[in-house]
N, C-alpha and C positions, 0 to 999 in steps of 0.2 A: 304737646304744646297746644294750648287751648288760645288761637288768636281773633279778636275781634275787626273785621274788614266795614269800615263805613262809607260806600262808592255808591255813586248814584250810576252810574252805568255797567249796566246788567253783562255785556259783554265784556268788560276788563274784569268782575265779578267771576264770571265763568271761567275765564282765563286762569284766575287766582286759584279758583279752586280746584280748576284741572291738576294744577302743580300740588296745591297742599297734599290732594289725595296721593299722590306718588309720596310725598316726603312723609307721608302720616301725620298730616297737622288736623287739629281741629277748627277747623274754621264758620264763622258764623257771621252773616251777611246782613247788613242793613242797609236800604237806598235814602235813608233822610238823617240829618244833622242831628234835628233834635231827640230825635227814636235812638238814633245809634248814643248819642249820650245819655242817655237814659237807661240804654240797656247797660253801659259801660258800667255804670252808679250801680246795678241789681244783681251784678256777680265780678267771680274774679278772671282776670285777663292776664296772660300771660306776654299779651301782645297787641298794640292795637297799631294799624293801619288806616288811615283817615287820608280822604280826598279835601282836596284845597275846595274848591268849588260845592257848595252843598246845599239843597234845600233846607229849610227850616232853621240850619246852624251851620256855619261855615266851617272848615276846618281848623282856623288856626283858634277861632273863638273857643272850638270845645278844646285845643291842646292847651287853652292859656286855661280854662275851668279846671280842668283835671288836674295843671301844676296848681293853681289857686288851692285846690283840696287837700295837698299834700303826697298824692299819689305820685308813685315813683315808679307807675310800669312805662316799658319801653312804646317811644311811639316813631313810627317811620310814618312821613308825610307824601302822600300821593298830590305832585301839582303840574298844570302845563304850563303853569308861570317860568320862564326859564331866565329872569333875569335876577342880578347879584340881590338884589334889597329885595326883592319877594323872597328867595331861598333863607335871606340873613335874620328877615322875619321868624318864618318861620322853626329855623332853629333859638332865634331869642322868646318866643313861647313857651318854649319846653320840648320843641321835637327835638329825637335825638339822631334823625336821620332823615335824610327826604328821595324821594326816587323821583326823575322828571320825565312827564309823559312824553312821546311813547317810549315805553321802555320793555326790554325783555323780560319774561318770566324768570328767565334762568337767574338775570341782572337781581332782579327781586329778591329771591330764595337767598341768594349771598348776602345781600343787605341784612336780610331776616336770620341768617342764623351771626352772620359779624356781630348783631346787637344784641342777641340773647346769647351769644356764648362765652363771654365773660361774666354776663350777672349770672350766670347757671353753673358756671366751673368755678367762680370763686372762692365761695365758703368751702364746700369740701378741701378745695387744693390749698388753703392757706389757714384753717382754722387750726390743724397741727402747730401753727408756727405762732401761735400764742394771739396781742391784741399788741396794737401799733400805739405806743404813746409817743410823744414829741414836751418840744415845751408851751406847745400852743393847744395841741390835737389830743384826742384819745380816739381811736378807730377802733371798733369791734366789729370783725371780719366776719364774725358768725350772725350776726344782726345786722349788717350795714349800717350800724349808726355812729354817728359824728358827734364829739362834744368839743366843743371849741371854747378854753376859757372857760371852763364849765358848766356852759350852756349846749342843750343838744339843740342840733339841725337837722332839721326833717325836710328838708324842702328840695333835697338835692335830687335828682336825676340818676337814674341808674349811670349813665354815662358820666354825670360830672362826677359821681361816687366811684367808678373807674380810674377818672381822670386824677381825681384828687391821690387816690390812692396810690398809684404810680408816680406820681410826683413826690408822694411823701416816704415811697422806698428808696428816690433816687436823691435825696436832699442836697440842691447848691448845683446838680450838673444838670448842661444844658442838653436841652434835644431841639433840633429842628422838628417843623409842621411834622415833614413827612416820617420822621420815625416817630412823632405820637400818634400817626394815624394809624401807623405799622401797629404799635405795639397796645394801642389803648381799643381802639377800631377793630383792630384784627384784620382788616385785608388795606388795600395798597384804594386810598380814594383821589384816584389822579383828577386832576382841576378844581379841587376841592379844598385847598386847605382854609379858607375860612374860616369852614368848620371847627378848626382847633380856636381860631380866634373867638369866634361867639362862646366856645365853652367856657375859657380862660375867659372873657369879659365876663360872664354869669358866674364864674366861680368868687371872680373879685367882687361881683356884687354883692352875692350871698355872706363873704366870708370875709373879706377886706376889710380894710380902713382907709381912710387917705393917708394915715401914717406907716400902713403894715398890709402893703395889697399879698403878701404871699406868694406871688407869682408875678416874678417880673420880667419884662422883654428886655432883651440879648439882641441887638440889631442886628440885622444881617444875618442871624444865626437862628434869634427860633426862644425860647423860656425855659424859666428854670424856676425851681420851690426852695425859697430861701426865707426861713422863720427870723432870720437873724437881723435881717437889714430893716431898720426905720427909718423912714422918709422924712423930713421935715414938711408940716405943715408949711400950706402959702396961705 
């Protein structure tokens, strides 16, 4: 795994890379905003981790550039911000994960493989099982790509392309937050469920109508992926 770290402090730098080296990651260090997205544009990444706080370029500016371009690699957000609307930002950017300082290395390593081991196990494990059509969707699991109405979407997120996809093996049943965090996240993100909410809000953005949001809230209980229901316009 070749992951791109953009931190301006040299010490959580060291940190990181003490751990990569044990996990055999390749890791490569930039302390400025703008340098580090710069380098991101001049090769491929398999991973990037970005500091909120940044000279040159702040963190959430270079995650909203990188979704701007269509890029779909995973990004975990480094912040000390620890309050609800800075973290809800930052995953409405495009991160698809945030760690908040200070935090364990061990805490990290799990973050980092939760989000790259889905987009890594997927094709293999389900390109046997053919291409997902519906009556809205076409999914090619070998490509990750989306055609909705027969138009493709390229703009989704490794995660939302997770997210979507699981919703659309499970069509019409519902799941509470914490078993999409189980099953789409891969480990347990206790005080976190938001996160399901900003993804489910960006997936309706991306893919929605006001007639046909796709995914609709189940009070008390949690969402569910229903092609079937149309909303009447207000």
């Amino acid at each position: 795994m070749k992951v791109l770290v953009i931190e301006d402090n040299e010490s959580v730098c060291s940190m990181i890379e003490m751990f990569f080296s044990k996990e055999g990651i390749q890791g490569e260090f930039v302390h400025n905003g703008l340098e580090g997205y710069n380098r991101f544009k001049s090769e491929h990444w398999d991973l990037l981790i970005v500091d909120w706080m940044l000279p040159g370029m702040d963190g959430v500016t270079i995650c909203r550039k990188i979704r701007e371009e269509k890029s779909t690699v995973p990004i975990i957000m480094l912040t000390a911000k620890d309050s609800e609307s800075d973290q809800v930002l930052g995953l409405e950017m495009g991160a698809d994960d945030y760690v908040t300082k200070p935090f364990s290395p061990l805490a990290l390593m799990a973050r980092i493989k939760a989000v790259t081991r889905r987009y890594q196990t997927m094709v293999p494990a389900e390109s046997e099982k053919g291409n997902i059509q519906t009556q809205h969707f076409k999914i090619n699991k070998d490509t990750r790509e989306v055609i909705l109405n027969g138009a493709s979407i390229t703009n989704l997120t490794p995660k939302e392309f997770d997210l979507l996809y699981y919703f659309i093996q499970h069509p019409k049943q519902v799941f509470s937050r914490e078993q999409l965090l189980e099953q789409v996240w891969g480990y347990q993100f206790y005080g976190d469920e938001r996160t399901v909410d900003v993804h489910i809000k960006r997936l309706r953005k991306k893919l929605g109508t006001v007639t046909q949001p796709f995914f609709h809230t189940v009070w008390g209980v949690g969402y569910k992926f229903d092609e079937s229901v149309e909303l009447e316009e207000k």
